[in-house]
LUMTI-944682 format. One record per residue (C-alpha): residue number from 1; x, y, z. Coordinates in steps of 0.05 Angstrom, whole numbers. Each point is the difference from the previous one (the first is absolute). Layout:
<lumses>
LUMSE;resi;xx;yy;zz
LUMSE;NUM;X;Y;Z
...
</lumses>
This chain:
<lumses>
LUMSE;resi;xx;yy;zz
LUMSE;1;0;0;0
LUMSE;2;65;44;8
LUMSE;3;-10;18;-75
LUMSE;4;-74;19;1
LUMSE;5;-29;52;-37
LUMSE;6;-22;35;68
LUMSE;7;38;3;64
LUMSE;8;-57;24;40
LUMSE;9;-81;8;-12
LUMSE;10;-38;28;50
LUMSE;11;-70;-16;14
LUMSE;12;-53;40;37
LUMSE;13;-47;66;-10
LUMSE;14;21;57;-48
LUMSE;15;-18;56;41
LUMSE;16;7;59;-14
LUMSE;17;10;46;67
LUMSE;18;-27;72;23
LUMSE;19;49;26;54
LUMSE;20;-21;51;50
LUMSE;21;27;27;63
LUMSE;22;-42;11;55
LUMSE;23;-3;5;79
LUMSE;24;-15;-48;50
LUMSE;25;-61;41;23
LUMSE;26;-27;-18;-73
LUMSE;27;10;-81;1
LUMSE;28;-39;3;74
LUMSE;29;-61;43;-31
LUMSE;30;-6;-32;-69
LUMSE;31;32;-70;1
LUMSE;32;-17;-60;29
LUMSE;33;43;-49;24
LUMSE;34;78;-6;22
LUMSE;35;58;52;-29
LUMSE;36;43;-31;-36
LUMSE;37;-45;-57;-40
LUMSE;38;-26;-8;-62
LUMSE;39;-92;-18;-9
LUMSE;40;-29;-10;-65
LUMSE;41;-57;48;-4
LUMSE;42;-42;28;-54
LUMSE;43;14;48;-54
LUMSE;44;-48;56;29
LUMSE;45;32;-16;75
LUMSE;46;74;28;-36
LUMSE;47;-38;57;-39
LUMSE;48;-38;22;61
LUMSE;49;69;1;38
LUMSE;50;36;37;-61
LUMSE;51;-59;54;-2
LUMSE;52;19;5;81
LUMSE;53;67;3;-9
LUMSE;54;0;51;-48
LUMSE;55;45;13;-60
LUMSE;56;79;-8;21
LUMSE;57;-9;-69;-32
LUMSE;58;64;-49;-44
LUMSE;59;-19;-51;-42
LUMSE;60;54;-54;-10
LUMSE;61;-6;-73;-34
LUMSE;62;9;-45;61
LUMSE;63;-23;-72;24
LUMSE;64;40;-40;48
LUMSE;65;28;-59;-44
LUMSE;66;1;56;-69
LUMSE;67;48;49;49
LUMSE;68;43;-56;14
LUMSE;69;1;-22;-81
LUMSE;70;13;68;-15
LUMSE;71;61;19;53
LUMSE;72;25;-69;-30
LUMSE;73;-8;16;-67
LUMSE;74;38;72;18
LUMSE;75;59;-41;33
LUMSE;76;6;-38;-74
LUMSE;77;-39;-59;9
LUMSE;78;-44;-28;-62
LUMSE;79;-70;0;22
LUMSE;80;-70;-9;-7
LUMSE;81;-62;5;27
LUMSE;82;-62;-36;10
LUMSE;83;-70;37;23
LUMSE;84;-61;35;-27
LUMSE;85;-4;74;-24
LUMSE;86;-60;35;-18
LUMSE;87;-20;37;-64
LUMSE;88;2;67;21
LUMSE;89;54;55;-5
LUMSE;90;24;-19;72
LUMSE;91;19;-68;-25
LUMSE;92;28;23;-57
LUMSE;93;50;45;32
LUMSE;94;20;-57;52
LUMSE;95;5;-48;-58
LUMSE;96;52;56;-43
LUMSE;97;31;12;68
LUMSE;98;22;-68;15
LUMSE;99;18;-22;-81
LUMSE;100;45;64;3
LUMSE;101;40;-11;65
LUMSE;102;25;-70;-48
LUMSE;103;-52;-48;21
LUMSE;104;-43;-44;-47
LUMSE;105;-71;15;7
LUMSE;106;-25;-60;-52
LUMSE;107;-26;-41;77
LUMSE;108;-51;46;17
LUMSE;109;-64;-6;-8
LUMSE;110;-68;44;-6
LUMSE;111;-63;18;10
LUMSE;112;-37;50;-18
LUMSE;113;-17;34;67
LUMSE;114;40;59;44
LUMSE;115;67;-16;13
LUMSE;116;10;-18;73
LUMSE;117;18;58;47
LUMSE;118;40;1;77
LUMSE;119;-13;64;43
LUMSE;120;67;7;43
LUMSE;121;-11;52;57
LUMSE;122;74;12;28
LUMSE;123;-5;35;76
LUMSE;124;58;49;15
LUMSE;125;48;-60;27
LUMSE;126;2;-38;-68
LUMSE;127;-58;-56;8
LUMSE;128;-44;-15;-57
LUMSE;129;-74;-23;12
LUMSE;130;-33;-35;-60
LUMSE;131;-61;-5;-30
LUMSE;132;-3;-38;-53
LUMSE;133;-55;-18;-60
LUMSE;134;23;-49;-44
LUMSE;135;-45;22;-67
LUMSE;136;24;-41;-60
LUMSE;137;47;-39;44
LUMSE;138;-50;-28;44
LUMSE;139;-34;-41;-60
LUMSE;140;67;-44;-19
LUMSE;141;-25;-63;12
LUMSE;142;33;-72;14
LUMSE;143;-30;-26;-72
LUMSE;144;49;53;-38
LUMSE;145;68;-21;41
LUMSE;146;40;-50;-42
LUMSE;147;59;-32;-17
LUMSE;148;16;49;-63
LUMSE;149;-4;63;55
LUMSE;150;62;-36;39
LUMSE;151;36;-26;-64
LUMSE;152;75;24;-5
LUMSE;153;0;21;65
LUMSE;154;47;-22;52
LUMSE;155;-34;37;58
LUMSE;156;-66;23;25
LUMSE;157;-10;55;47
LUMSE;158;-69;-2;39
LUMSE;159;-38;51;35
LUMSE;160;-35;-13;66
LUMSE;161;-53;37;-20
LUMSE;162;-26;-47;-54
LUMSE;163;-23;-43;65
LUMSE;164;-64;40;8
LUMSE;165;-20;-50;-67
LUMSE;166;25;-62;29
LUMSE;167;-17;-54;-63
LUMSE;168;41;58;-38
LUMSE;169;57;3;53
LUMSE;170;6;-72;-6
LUMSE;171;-10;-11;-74
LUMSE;172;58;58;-11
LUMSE;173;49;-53;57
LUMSE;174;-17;-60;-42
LUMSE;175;6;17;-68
LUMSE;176;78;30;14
LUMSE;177;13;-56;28
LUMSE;178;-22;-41;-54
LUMSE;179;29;46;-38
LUMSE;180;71;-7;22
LUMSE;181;10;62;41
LUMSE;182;29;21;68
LUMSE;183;-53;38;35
LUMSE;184;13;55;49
LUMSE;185;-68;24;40
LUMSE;186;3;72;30
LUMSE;187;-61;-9;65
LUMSE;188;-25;69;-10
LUMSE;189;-32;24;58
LUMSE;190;-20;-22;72
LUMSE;191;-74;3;-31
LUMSE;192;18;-48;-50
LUMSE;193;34;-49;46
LUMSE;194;-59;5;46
LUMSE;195;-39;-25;-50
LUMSE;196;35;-49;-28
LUMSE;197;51;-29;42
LUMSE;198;-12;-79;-6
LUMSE;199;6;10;-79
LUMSE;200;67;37;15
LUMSE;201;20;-65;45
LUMSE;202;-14;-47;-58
LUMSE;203;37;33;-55
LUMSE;204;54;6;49
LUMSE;205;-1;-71;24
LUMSE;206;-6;-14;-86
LUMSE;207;62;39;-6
LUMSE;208;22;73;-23
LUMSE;209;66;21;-16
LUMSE;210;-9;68;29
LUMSE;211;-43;38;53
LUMSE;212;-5;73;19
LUMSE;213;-40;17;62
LUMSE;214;1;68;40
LUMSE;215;2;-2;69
LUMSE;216;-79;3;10
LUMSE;217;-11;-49;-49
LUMSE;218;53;-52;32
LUMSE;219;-42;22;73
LUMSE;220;-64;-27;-37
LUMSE;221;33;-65;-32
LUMSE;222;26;-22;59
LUMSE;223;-54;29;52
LUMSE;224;52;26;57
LUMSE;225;50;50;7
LUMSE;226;67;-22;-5
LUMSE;227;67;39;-27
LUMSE;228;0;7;-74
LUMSE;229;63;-47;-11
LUMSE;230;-43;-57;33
LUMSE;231;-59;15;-57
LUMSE;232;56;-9;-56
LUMSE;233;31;-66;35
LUMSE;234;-70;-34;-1
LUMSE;235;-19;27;-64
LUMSE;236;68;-36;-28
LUMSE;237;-23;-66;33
LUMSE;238;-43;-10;-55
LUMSE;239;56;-8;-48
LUMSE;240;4;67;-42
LUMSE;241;25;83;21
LUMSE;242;-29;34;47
LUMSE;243;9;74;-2
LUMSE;244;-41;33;61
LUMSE;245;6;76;-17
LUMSE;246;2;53;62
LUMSE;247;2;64;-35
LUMSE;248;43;51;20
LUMSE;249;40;-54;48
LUMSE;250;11;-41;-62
LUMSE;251;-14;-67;-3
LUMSE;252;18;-82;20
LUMSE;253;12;-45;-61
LUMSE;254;5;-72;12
LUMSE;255;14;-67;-43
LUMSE;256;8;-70;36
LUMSE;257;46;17;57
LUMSE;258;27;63;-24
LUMSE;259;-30;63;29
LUMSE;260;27;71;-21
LUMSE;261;-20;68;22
LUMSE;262;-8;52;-46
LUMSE;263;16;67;22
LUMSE;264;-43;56;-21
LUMSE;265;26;52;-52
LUMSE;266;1;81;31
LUMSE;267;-70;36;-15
LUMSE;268;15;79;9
LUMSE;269;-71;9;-11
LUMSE;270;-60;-44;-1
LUMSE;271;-47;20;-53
LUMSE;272;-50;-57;-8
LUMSE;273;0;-80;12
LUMSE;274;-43;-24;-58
LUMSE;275;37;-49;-39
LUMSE;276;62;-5;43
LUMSE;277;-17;-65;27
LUMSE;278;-13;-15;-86
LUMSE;279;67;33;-24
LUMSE;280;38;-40;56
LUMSE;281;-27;-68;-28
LUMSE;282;22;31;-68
LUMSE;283;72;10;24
LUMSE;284;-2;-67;34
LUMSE;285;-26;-46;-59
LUMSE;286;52;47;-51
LUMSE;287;49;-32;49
LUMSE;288;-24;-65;7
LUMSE;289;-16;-20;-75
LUMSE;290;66;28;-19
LUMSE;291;43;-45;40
LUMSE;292;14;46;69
LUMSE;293;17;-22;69
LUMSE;294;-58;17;47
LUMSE;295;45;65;24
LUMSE;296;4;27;-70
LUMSE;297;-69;-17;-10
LUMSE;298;-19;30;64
LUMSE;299;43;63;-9
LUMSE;300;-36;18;-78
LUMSE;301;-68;-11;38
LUMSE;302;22;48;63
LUMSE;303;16;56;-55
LUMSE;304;-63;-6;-37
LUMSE;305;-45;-7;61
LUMSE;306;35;75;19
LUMSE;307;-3;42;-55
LUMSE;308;-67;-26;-13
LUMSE;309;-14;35;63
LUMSE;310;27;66;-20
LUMSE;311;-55;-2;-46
LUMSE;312;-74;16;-11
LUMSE;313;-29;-65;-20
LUMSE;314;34;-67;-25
LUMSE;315;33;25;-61
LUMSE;316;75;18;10
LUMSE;317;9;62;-49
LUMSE;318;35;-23;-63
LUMSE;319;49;47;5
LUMSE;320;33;-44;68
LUMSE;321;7;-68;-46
LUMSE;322;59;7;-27
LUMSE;323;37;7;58
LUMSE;324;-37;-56;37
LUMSE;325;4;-46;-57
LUMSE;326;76;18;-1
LUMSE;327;-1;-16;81
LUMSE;328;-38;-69;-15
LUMSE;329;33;-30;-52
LUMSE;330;74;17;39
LUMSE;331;-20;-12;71
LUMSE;332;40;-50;37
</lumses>
């Protein structure tokens, strides 16, 4: 599979994301639920919260496993990418977006519906709280996943947040598999562990060559509070990586009986965390499919995770690749 067409396709919901900043005060009058998480809501819930929050709004192509494809992509891997767009002018400029960063767009698919959309309210200390409606992505379903998505591929990256369609989650694992590929699955959110931690346990007893987990979502697998090294040792128990990410005090990456700390890079100024936990599985799988130790690997993940962060939004500005790519492709 070394020689396959694509290094990398990621799988999951093309979303495409409006940024805001806001204050605390506003998440405890207008939004229900926990800072910090992502719900899937309905379209009018986001417009009715856009109208509130008034016009100092960003609109950047985004999606958990497409951010990660794309930060790859950046670094120099060949990629593709499997998911639904809509046929609107939204999906149209996420589509052009991704095709002209050096992806191949032929894997996804469409309907012709609104392109999904992510509301990302970031409070004055850098936390992003979602809400999410899927649109277009929403109506992939488990009958259009096959072989010829994962052909040529040598490794899948998947979402967490295709579990809120289980028979699609699981159709997605099975046909890389069958397929040939390595699979990597990113968990996503606590909200999404919540709901479907004993699916998470099977895959991971069925075998996955790569894991990410923050620290809330390793909390919720495991269902105690432990130190984050312990997460990424029982994680690697079941055969694959585990890379339990702690933001700003970097993150644990273990394989077998090898456990390595990765130190966090320096973060002047903390813009906004959307994406960063995205970007740092980008470094990390650059890393990984290119032959790295886990400290390389670990060290091109730290540096996209922070200037991600210097950031509005999950898109690095193009004019910072070349000197990350540069930094990637010579780190030792």
């Amino acid at each position: 599979m070394s020689a396959a067409q694509f290094e990398l396709l990621g799988v999951g919901n093309p979303i495409m994301d409006i940024l805001a900043h806001v204050e605390d005060a506003f998440l405890e009058q207008h939004v229900a639920g926990d800072k910090g998480g992502m719900v899937l809501v309905d379209d009018s819930d986001i417009a009715n919260l856009v109208q509130r929050i008034g016009t100092k709004l960003a609109m950047i192509p985004g999606g958990a496993a497409a951010n990660t494809t794309l930060g790859a992509t950046r670094l120099g891997l060949r990629t593709a990418f499997l998911g639904k767009i809509g046929g609107d002018t939204t999906a149209e400029h996420y589509f052009s977006n991704f095709v002209a960063a050096g992806g191949d767009g032929s894997r996804f698919k469409r309907a012709m519906l609104p392109n999904g959309r992510c509301l990302s309210m970031v409070t004055p200390d850098g936390q992003r709280t979602m809400r999410t409606h899927l649109g277009a992505a929403m109506t992939l379903s488990p009958a259009e996943i096959t072989l010829a998505d994962f052909a040529d591929c040598r490794h899948a990256h998947v979402e967490g947040y295709l579990m809120f369609n289980p028979a699609l989650a699981e159709k997605v694992m099975q046909t890389a598999r069958a397929a040939g590929c390595t699979v990597s699955l990113d968990l996503a959110s606590f909200e999404v562990v919540n709901l479907a931690r004993d699916w998470i346990m099977a895959q991971l007893h069925e075998g996955i060559e790569v894991v990410f987990a923050n620290e809330d979502e390793a909390k919720a697998l495991f269902q105690r509070d432990d130190d984050y090294e312990n997460y990424a040792r029982e994680l690697a128990q079941f055969g694959g990586i585990a890379a339990v990410k702690m933001g700003k005090d970097g993150a644990w990456i273990a394989r077998g009986a090898e456990l390595i700390r990765v130190e966090p890079e320096p973060v002047e100024r903390l813009i906004d965390t959307t994406g960063a936990g995205d970007a740092w599985a980008a470094g990390f799988l650059f890393g990984y499919l290119r032959g790295r130790s886990l400290s390389e690997a670990g060290a091109i993940a730290s540096m996209l995770g922070a200037e991600t962060v210097r950031h509005l939004g999950a898109s690095i500005p193009e004019v910072m690749w070349p000197r990350l790519k540069n930094h990637a492709n010579t780190t030792t």
